[in-house]
N, C-alpha and C positions, 0 to 999 in steps of 0.2 A: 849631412844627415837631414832627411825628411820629418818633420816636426807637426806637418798637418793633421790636423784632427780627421779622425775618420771615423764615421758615424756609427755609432753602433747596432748590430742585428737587430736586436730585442727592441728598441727604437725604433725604429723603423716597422717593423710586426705590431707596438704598438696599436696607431694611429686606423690604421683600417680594424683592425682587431675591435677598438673601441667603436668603429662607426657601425660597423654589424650589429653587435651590441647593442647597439641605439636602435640600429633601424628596426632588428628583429623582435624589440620589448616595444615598437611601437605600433608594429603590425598584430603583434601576437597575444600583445598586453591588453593594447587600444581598441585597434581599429577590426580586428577577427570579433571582440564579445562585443562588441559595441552594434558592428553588423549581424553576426546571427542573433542578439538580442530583437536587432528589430525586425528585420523578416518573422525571429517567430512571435514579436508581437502583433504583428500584419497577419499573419497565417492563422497563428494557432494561438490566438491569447487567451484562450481559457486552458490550455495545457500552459504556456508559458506561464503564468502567474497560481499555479499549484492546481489547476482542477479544483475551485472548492465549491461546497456545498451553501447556500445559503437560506436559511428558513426565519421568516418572518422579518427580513431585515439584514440580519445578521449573520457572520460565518459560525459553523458550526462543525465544519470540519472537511475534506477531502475526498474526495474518489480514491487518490491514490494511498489514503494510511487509513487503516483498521481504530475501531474506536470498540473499549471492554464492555459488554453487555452480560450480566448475569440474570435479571431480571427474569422469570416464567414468561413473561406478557409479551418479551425481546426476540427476536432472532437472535442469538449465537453464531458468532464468529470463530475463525480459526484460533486456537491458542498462539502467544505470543511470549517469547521466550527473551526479548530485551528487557535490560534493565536502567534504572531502577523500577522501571511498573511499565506496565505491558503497553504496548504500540507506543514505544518511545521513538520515534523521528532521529533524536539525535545519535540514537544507541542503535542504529540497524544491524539485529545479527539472529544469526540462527541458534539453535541449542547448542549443535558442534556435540552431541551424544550420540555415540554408535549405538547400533542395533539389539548390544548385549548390555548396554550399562540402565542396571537396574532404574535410575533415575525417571530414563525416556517410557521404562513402561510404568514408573508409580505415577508418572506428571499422565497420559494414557487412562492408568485407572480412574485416576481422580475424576478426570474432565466424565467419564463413561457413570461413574455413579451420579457423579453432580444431575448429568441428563436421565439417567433413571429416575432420581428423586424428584425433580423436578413435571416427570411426565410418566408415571410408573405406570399404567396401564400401557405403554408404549414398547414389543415386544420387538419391533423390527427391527433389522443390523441397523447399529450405528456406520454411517457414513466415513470413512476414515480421515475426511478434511475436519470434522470436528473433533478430533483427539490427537490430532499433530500440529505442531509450528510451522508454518512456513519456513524457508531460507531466509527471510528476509525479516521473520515478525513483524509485519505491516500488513501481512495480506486482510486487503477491505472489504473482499468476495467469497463466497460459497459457492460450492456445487448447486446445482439443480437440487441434487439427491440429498444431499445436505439439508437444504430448506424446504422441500418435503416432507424430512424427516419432524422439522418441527411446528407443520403447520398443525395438529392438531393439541398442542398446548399451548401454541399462541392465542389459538381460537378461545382455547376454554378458558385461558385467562383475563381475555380482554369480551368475553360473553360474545361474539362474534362469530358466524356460522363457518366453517371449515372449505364452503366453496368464495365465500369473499374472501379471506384469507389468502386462497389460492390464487385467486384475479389478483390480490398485491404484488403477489410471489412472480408470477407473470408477467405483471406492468413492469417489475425491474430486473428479469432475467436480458443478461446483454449477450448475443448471440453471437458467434464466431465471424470476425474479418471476412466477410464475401464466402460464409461458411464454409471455410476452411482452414483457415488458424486459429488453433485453441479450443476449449468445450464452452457451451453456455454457462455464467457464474451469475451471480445473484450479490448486487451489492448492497452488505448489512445495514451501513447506516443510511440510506436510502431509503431503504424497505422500512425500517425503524420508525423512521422521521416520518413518513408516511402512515405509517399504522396510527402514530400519536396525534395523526391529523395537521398536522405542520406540512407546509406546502414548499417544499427543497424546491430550488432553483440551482443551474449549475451557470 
């Protein structure tokens, strides 16, 4: 009778099983974020380290997240539908309200009185990026038509004549990829930072 031990399957599958394992949590874990961290710190380190904005010193916030402005004297941003409180970074999400639930046109109304009262001699269509959420509630940009819309209350708020207003509106619209991906947008806290005389650096 044959008594020797003989190895078993699963054993044996172990041992390589395990070194993959290793090797693929050391490539993938390691050595892949470790290298495209530094190429895109080589390349692109103001994208790599958030795009931010900086005035007088200090960060004050991003290119890429939306900052709340109600202000008259402010440009107005896109509504922002994350919570707890609007352009939250860590809560990125859309309203997720269909087209018939009452909500999406009371949240609508509000924002459209809000700009009425704040600019009532102001009779022409509201823009529709300033009465809807982005998908993503972060959005940091306006239309063109958007910040159009509110160059003449910005003007009168900060006693400011309606064509320097305009030259702002101008200096920070960003035009389409080699025009032709995307429309030209206008970003808020830029334009903002700028109106209040603060000198942004990106």
């Amino acid at each position: 009778m044959n008594t020797q031990h003989k190895p078993s399957p699963q054993g044996g599958l172990l041992r390589p099983a395990l070194a993959v394992f290793a090797i693929l949590t050391v490539v993938t874990g390691l050595a892949y974020p470790y290298a495209t961290t530094g190429v895109s710190q080589l390349l692109f380190p103001r994208e790599a380290n958030g795009s931010l904005i900086e005035a007088n010193g200090q960060v004050v916030g991003s290119t890429l997240i939306g900052q709340q402005f109600s202000a008259p004297k402010y440009f107005w941003g896109r509504l922002s539908a994350t919570g707890p409180m609007p352009y939250n970074a860590s809560a990125s999400s859309g309203s997720n309200l269909g087209p018939r639930n009452p909500a999406l046109a009371d949240a609508a109304k509000a924002r459209i009185d809000a700009l009425r009262t704040a600019d009532p001699g102001n009779t022409r269509p509201i823009p529709v990026d300033l009465v809807s959420a982005s998908g993503s509630g972060l959005d940091p940009d306006i239309s063109v038509a958007a910040a159009d819309y509110q160059i003449a209350r910005v003007a009168k708020a900060r006693n400011m004549s309606t064509l320097e207003v305009a030259k702002r509106v101008e200096a920070h619209t960003r035009r389409p990829f080699f025009g032709l991906l995307g429309e030209p947008v206008v970003n808020v806290l830029a334009l903002n930072l700028d109106l209040d005389g603060l000198k942004a650096t990106r």
